[in-house]
C-alpha positions as CSV (number, residue, x, y, z in Angstrom):
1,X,109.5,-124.3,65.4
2,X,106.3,-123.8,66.8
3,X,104.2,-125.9,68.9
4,X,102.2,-128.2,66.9
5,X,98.8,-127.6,68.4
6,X,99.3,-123.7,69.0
7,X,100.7,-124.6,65.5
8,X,103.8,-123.7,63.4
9,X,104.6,-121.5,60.6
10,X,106.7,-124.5,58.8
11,X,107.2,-125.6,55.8
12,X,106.6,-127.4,52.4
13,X,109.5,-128.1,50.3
14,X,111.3,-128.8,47.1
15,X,110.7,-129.0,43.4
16,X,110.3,-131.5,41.0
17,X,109.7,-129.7,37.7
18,X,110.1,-130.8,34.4
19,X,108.9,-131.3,31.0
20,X,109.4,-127.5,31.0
21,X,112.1,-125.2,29.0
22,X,114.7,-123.3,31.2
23,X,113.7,-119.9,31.5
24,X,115.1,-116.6,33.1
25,X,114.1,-114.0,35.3
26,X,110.2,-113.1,35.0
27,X,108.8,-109.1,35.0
28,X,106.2,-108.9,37.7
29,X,105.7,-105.4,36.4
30,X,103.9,-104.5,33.5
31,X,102.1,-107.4,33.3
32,X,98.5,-107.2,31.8
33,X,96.2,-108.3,34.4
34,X,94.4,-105.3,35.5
35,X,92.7,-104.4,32.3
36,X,90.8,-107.2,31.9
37,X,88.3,-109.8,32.9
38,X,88.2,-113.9,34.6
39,X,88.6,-115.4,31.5
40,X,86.0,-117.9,32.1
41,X,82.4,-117.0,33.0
42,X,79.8,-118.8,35.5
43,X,77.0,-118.2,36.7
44,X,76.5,-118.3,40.4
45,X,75.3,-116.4,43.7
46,X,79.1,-116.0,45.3
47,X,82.9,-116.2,44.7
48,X,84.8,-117.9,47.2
49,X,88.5,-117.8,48.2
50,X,89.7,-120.2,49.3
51,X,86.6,-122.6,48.9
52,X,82.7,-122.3,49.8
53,X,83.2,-125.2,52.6
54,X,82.9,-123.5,56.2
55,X,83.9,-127.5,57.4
56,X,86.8,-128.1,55.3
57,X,89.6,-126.4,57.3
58,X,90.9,-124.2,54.1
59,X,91.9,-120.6,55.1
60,X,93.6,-117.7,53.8
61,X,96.1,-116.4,56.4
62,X,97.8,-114.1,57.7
63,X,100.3,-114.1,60.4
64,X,102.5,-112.1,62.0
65,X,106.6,-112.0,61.7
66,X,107.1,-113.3,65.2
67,X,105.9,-116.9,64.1
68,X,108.6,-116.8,61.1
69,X,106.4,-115.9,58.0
70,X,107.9,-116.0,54.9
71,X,105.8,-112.7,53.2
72,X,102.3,-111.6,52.5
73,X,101.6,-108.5,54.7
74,X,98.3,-108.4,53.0
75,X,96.2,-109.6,50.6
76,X,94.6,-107.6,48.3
77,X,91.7,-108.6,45.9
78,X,90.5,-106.4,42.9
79,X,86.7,-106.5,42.9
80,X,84.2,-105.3,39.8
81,X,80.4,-104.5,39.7
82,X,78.5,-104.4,36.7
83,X,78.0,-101.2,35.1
84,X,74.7,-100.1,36.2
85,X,74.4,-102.2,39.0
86,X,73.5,-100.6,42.6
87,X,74.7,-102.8,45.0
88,X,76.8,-106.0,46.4
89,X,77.6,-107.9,48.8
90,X,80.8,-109.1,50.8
91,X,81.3,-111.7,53.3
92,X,83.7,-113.0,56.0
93,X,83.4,-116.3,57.1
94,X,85.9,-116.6,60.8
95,X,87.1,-112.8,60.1
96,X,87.7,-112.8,63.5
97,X,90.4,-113.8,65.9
98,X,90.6,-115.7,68.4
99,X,86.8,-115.3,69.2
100,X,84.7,-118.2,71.0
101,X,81.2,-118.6,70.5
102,X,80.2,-116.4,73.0
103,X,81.9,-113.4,71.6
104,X,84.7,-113.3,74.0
105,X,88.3,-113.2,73.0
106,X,89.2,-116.6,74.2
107,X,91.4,-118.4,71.7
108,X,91.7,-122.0,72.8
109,X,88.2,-122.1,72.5
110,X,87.5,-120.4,69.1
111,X,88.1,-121.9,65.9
112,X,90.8,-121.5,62.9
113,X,92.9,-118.9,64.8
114,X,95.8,-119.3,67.2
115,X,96.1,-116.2,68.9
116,X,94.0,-112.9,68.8
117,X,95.4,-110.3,66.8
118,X,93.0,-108.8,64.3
119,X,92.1,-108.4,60.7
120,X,91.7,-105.2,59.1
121,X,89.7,-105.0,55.9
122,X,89.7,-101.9,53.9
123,X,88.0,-101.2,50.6
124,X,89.0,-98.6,48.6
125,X,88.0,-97.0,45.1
126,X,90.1,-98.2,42.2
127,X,88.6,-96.8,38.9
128,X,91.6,-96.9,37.3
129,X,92.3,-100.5,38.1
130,X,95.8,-100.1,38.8
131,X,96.0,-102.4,42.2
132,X,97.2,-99.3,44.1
133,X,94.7,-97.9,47.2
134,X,92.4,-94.8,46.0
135,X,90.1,-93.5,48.6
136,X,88.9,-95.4,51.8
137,X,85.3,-96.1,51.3
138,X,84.9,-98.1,54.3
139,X,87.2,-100.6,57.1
140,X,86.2,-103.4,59.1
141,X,88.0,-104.7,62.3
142,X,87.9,-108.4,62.6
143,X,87.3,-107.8,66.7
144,X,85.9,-104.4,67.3
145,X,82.8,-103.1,66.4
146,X,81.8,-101.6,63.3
147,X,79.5,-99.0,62.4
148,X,76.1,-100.9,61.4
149,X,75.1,-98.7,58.7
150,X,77.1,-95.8,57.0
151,X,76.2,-93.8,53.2
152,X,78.9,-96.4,52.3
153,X,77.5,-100.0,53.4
154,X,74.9,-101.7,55.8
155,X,76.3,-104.9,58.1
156,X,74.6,-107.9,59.1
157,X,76.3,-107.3,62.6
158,X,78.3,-105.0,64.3
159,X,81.2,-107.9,65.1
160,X,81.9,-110.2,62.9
161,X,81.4,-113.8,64.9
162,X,83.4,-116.8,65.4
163,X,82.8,-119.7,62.7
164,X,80.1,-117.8,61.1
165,X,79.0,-115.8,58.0
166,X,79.6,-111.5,58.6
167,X,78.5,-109.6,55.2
168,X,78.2,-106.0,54.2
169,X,76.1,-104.8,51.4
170,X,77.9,-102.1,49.6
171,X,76.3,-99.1,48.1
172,X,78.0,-98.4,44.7
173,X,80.1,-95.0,45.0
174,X,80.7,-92.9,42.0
175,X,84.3,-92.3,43.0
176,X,85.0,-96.3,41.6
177,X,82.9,-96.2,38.6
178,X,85.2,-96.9,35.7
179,X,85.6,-95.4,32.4
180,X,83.4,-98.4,31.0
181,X,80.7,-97.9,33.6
182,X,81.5,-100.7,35.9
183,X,82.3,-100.2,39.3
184,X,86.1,-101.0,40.6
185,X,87.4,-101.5,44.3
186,X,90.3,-102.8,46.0
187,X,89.7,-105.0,49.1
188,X,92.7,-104.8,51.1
189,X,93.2,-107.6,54.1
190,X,95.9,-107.7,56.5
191,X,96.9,-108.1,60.0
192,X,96.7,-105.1,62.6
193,X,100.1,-105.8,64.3
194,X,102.3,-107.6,62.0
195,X,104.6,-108.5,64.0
196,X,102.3,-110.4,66.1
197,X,102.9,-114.1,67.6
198,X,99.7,-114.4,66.1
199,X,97.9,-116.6,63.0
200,X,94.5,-115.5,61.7
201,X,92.5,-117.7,59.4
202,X,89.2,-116.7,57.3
203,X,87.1,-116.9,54.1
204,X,85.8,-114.5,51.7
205,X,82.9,-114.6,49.5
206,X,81.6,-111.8,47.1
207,X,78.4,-111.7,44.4
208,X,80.6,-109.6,42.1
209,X,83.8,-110.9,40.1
210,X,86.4,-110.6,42.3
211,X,90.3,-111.9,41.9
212,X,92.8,-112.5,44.3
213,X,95.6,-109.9,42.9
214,X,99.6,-111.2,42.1
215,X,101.7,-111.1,44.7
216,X,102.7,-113.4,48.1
217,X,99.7,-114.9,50.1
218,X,99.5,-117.6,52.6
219,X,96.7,-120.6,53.1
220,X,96.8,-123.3,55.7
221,X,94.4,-126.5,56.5
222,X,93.5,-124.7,60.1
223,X,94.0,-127.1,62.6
224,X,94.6,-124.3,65.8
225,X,92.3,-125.1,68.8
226,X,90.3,-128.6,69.4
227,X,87.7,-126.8,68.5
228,X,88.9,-127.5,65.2
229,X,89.6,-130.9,65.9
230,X,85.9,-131.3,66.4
231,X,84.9,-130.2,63.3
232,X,87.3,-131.9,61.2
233,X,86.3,-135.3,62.8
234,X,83.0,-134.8,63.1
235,X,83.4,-138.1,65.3
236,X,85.7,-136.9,67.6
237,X,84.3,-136.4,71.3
238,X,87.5,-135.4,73.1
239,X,90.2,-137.8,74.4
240,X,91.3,-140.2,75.1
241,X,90.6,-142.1,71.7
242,X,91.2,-145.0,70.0
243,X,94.8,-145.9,68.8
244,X,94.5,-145.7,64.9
245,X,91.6,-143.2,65.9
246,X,92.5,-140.6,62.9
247,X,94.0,-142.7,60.9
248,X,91.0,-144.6,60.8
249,X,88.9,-141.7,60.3
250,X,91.1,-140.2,57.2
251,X,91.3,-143.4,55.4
252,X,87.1,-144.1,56.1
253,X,87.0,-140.3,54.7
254,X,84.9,-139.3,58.1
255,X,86.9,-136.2,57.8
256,X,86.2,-132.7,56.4
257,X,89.6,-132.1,55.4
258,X,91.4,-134.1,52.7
259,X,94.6,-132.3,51.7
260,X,93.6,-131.3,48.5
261,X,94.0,-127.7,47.1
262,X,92.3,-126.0,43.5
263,X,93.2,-122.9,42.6
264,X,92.8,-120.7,39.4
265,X,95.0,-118.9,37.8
266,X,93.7,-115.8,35.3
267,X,96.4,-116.5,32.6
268,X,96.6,-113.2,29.8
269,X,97.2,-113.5,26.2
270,X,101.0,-113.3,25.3
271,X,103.2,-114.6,28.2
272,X,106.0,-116.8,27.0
273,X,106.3,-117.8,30.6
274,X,104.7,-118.2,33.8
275,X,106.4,-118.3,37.1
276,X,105.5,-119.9,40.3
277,X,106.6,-119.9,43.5
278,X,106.0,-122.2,46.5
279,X,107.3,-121.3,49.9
280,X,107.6,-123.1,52.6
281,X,106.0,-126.2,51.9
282,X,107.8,-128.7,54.1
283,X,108.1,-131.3,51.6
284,X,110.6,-134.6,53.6
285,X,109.5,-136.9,55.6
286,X,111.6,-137.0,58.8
287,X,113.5,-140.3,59.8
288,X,110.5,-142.2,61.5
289,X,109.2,-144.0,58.6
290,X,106.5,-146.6,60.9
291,X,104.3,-143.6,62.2
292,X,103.3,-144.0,65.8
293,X,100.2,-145.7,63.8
294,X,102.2,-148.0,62.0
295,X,102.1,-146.7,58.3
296,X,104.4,-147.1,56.3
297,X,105.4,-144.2,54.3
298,X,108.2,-143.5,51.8
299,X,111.1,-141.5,53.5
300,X,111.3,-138.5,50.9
301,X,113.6,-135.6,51.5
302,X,114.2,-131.7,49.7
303,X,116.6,-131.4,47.8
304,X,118.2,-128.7,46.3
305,X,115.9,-127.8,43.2
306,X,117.9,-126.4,40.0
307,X,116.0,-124.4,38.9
308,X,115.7,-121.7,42.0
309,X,118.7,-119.8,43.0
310,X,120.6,-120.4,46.5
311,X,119.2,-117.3,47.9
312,X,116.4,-116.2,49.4
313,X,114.3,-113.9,46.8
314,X,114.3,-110.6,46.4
315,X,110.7,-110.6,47.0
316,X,111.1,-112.2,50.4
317,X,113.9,-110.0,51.8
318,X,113.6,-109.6,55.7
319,X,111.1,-112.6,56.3
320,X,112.1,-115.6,57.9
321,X,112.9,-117.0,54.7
322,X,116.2,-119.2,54.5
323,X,118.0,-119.4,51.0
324,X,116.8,-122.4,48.4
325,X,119.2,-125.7,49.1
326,X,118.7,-129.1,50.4
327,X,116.3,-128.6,53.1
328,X,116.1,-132.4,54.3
329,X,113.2,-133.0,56.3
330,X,110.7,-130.7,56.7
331,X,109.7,-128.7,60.4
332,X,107.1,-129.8,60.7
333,X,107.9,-133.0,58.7
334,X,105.7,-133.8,55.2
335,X,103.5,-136.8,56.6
336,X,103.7,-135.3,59.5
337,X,104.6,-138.1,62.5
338,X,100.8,-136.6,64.5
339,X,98.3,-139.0,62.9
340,X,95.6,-136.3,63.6
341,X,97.6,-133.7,61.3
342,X,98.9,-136.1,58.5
343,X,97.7,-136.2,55.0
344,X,99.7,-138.6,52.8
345,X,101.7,-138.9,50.5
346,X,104.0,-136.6,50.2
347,X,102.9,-133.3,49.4
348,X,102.9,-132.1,45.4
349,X,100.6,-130.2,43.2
350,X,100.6,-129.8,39.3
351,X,99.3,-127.2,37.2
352,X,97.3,-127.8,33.9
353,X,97.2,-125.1,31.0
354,X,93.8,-125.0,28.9
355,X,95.2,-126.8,26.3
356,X,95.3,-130.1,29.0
357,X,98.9,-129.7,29.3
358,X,100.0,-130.3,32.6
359,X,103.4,-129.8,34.1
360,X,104.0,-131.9,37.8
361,X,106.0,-130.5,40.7
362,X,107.0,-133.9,42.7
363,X,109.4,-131.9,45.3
364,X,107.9,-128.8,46.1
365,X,109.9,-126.3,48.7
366,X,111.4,-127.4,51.6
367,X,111.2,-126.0,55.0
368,X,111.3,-121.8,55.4
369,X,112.3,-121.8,51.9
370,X,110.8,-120.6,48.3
371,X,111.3,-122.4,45.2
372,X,110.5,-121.4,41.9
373,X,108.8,-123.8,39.5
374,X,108.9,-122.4,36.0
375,X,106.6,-122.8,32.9
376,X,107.8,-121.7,29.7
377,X,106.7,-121.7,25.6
378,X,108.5,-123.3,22.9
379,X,110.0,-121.0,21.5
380,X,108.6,-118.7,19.2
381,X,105.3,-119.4,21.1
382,X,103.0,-118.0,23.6
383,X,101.4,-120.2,26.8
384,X,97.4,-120.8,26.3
385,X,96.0,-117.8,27.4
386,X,92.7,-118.6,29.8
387,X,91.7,-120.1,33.2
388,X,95.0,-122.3,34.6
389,X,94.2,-125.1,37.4
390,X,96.5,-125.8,40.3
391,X,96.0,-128.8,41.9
392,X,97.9,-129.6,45.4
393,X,97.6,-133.0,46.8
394,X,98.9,-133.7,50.3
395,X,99.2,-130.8,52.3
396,X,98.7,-131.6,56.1
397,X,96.7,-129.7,58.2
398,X,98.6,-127.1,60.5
399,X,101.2,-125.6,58.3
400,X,101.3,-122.0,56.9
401,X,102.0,-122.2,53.1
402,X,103.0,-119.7,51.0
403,X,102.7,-118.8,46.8
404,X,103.5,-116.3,44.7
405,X,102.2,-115.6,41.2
406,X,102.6,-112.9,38.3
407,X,99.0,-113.6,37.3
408,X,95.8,-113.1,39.3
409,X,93.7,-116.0,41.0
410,X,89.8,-116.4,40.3
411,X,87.8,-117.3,43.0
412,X,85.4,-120.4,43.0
413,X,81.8,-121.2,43.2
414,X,80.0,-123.1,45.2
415,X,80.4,-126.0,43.1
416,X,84.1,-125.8,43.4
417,X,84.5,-124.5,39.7
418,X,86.1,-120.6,38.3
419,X,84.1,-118.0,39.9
420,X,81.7,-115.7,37.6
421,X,81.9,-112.4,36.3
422,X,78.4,-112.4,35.6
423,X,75.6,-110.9,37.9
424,X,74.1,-113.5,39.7
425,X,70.2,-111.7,38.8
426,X,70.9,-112.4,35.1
427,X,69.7,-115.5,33.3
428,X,72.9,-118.5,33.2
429,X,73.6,-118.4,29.3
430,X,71.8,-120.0,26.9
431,X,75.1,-122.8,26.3
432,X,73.4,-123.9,29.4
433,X,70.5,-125.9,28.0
434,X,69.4,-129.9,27.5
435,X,72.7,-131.2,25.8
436,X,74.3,-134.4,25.6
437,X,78.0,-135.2,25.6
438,X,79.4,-138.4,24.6
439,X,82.9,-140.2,24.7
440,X,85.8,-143.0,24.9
441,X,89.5,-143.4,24.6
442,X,92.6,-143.0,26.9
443,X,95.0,-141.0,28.4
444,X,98.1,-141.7,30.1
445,X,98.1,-142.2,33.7
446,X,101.6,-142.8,35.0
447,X,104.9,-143.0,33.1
448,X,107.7,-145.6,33.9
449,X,110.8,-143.9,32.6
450,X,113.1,-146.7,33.4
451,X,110.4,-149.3,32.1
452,X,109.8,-146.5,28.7
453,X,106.4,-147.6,29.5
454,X,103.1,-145.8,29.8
455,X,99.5,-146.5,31.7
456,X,96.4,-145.7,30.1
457,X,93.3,-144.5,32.0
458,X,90.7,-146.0,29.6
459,X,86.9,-144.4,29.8
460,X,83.6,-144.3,28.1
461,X,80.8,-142.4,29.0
462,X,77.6,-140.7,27.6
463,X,75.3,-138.1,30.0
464,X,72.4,-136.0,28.9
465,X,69.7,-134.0,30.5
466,X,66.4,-134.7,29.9
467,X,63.8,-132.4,28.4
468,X,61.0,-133.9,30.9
469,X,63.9,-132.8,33.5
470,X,66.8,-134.9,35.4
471,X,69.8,-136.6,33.7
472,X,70.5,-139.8,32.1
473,X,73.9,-141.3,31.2
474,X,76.6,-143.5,32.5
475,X,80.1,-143.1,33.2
476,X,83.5,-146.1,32.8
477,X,86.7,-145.5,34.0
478,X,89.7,-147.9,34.5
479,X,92.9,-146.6,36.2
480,X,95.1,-149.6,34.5
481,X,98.2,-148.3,36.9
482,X,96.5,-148.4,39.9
483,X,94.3,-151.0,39.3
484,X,90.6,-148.6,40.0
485,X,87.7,-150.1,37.6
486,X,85.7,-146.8,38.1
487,X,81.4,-147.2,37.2
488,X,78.8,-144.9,37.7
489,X,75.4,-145.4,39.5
490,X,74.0,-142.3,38.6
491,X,74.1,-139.1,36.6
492,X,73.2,-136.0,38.6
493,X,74.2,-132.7,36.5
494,X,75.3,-131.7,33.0
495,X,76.3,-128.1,31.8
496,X,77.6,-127.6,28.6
497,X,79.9,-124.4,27.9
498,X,80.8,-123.8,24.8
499,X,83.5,-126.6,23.5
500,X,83.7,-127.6,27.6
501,X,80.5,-129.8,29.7
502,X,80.8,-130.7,32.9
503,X,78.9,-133.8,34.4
504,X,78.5,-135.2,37.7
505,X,77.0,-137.9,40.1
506,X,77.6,-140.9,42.0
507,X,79.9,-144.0,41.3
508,X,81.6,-147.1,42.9
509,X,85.2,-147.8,42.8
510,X,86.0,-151.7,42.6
511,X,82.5,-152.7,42.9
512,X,82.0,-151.2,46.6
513,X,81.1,-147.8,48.5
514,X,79.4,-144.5,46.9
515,X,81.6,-141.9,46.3
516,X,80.6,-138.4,44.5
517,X,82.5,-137.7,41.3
518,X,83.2,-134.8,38.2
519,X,84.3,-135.4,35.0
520,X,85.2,-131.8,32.5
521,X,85.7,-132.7,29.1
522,X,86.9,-130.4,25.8
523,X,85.7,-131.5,22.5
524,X,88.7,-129.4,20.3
525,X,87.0,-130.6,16.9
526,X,87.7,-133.8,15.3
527,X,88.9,-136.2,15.4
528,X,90.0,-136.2,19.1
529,X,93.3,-135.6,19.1
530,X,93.1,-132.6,20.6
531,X,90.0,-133.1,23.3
532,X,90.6,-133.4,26.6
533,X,88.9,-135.3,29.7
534,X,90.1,-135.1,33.3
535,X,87.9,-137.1,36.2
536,X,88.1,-136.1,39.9
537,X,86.6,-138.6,43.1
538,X,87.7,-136.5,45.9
539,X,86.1,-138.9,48.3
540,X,88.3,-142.0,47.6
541,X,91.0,-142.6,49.9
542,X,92.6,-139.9,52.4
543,X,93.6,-137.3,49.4
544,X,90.9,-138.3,46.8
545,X,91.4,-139.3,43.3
546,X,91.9,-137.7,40.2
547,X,93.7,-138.2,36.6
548,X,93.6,-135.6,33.7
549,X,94.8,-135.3,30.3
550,X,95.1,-135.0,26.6
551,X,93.3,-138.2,24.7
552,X,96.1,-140.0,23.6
553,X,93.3,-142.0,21.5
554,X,89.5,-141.8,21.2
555,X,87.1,-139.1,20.8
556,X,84.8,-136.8,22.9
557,X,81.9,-134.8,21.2
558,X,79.4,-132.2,22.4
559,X,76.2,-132.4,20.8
560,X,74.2,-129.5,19.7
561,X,71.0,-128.3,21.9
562,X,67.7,-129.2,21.1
């Protein structure tokens, strides 16, 4: 489809769905969004999109028709300043194209991009919050020079580099000041030719809340240029290498990238169900099973998902998109047969309400196709309104990807968690003090449907911060399906939020290696039945580890501040 280096638009595939409710068509109009807030506030200096990490490879995209995209002309953001606020900032980390270090347009030795065609970023006034353009406060080319300083914004360059930080502090301008006093723009991203043979890959970061606004976007684990290839094995000099070279590398974890995707969905109050759409995903493995490395992987293939009509979307009329069906392999092929581009297994991604719920997608879209994975109430109910996590797990580097939701996205923090609404000048809230949070039971790992048998995830755990400063605590975990005995060596962080804490530090797996490590735990009240507790160790292995879930026994409980 496209040449693998210079690299192609492919394609993740099909669906796997279930423990939902069938549903039917879904109103993308007249949803709710605009009028209010992230539903879930923290404090910190920036929100990112996709991720804080300028090593890791994870981009939001755009690229032109002529390498067969399957939507997302632009990407828009809705962005809010305090009331009474004067300023704030926005970044762009690589929001060039096709730019080496020197500042010439050279793309085989730049990073991220493949080809040059630039970015255009546009903010606009949007008092009334209604996602539609207002008046053009001020535009930014991702290759040409911009004005310095205008009554608008000052720059911290007149180009915006290759692999580096650009940022603009923006003056705030009466004609977005809302009703409520707060200050309401529309950031407005997209390519300047779209029809361009041409890919461009960047980050964003703001110090106001900011959310990526409903509608089709792309991503992609940039691997363009061997620029790239530098960076994402930092022990890669240049060729020729060894034979199990990146293989080696992934499975030692002396790579930045690991495959794995958060995002955060801004869920409203009221929706009895909650559409979402994967495109192009490339889920199947083609027919050599023994890679060139000799892995063994499992041969999976798309198949035609029933819940997704045989056509191509209305949405995605005149894009390269091919109507839903069995797409087989994908092109490029899940597990892709490069070892340098391959992150097993298979590509899937679940999607966890606030409640702990979560709902699995083991077959997500197949090559140039969308597929619809559909969440849906009991009836008579409404879905947990609040901050929604999807997870993806195996998504191999060089591969546009494509999503579609009804709801907006919250950017992260640094830390990897919901981005904030809050000023980062005010003081973090004062949930956030010395507390302790304790904890043991189970939750169910894997599920044997044949067998009617279950796995438990057993843990026990306390952490605390202590008033002299520091944290104390220690953490037990056993993954009974996959055999992972799971025990901290040290406590590093604690924040407590409410009926949520978060704690973090350092823990061996089996009785070997270091490996950093979060565990977010509810406490729902008593007597446990409806906490939650969900442990990530995103070092371990090529795609990290992580099992969440609803205590099927045990307790968790917050304890008050002192």
């Amino acid at each position: 489809m496209f040449n693998r280096l210079a690299n192609a638009m492919s394609s993740r595939d099909q669906l796997a769905k279930k423990a939902l409710l069938g549903l039917t068509g879904f109103a993308l109009l007249g949803l709710p969004f605009l009028a209010g807030r992230p539903s879930e506030a923290q404090v910190a200096s920036y929100n990112y999109f996709p991720t804080a990490n300028t090593t890791d490879a994870k981009m939001l995209s755009l690229g032109g028709s002529a390498v067969k995209t399957l939507g997302g002309e632009t990407i828009d953001l809705q962005l809010v300043a305090p009331a009474g606020s004067s300023t704030f900032e926005i970044g762009f980390f690589d929001g060039d194209t096709g730019r080496d270090a020197s500042g010439a347009i050279n793309p085989p030795a730049g990073h991220w991009d493949f080809n040059s065609t630039q970015l255009i970023y546009r903010l606009y006034s949007n008092p009334n919050s209604d996602a539609t353009p207002d008046v053009l406060l001020a535009e930014w080319r991702g290759n040409d020079p911009n004005p310095l300083t205008t009554s608008v914004y000052t720059a911290s360059s007149a180009t915006m580099p290759d692999n580096e930080w650009w940022s603009a502090v923006i003056n705030n301008q009466a004609q977005a000041r809302a009703t409520d006093g707060s200050f309401i723009y529309l950031l407005q991203v997209s390519l300047a030719d779209p029809s361009a043979y041409s890919v461009s890959n960047f980050k964003l970061r703001t110090s106001v809340s900011t959310r990526l606004l409903p509608g089709t976007f792309a991503f992609e684990g940039a691997l363009r240029t061997e620029v790239d290839t530098a960076t994402i094995y930092p022990q890669f000099t240049g060729y020729p290498v060894a034979p199990n070279f990146f293989v080696d590398a992934v499975s030692s974890g002396n790579t930045t990238y690991n495959g794995q995707w958060t995002f955060f969905l801004d869920v409203p109050a009221g929706l009895t169900e909650l559409p979402l759409w994967d495109g192009d995903f490339d889920y199947g493995t083609g027919d050599l099973i023994s890679r060139p490395a000799g892995i063994s992987l499992p041969n999976t293939k798309d198949t035609d998902d029933p819940d997704s009509p045989n056509t191509v979307p209305a949405f995605a009329a005149g894009t390269a998109a091919v109507a839903e069906g069995a797409q087989g392999a994908g092109e490029p092929e899940d597990d892709n047969d490069l070892d340098k581009f391959r992150r097993s297994p298979s590509v899937t991604y679940t999607l966890t309400a606030p409640n702990g719920t979560v709902y699995t997608n083991l077959n997500p879209s197949g090559n140039m196709e969308w597929e619809l994975f559909r969440i849906a109430a009991p009836a008579g109910q409404t879905l947990p309104a609040g901050v929604w996590r999807l997870d993806i797990t195996g998504l191999d580097l060089s591969n546009l990807n494509f999503l579609r939701f009804p709801v907006p996205l919250i950017g992260q923090t640094g830390g990897g968690i919901p981005g904030s609404e809050v000023p980062p000048t005010e003081e973090p809230p004062a949930s956030e003090c010395c507390a302790k949070v304790t904890g043991g039971g189970w939750i169910t790992v894997a599920t044997d449907t044949k067998k009617k048998a279950s796995y438990k995830g057993t843990f026990g755990f306390n952490a605390q911060c202590m008033k002299k400063g520091g944290f104390h605590g220690s953490l037990e975990f056993q993954d009974h399906f996959r055999g992972l005995n799971v025990h901290s060596t040290s406590i590093t962080n604690v924040v407590v939020e409410g009926v949520k804490a978060t704690f973090t530090g350092t823990v061996q797996v089996n009785n070997s290696g270091s490996y950093a490590f979060t565990v977010i735990v509810e406490d729902n009240g008593e007597p446990g039945r409806n906490d939650t507790f969900r442990i990530s160790v995103p070092g371990l292995g090529a795609n990290g580890y992580q099992a969440s879930g609803k205590l099927a026994g045990g307790n968790i409980q917050i304890h008050k501040c002192k």
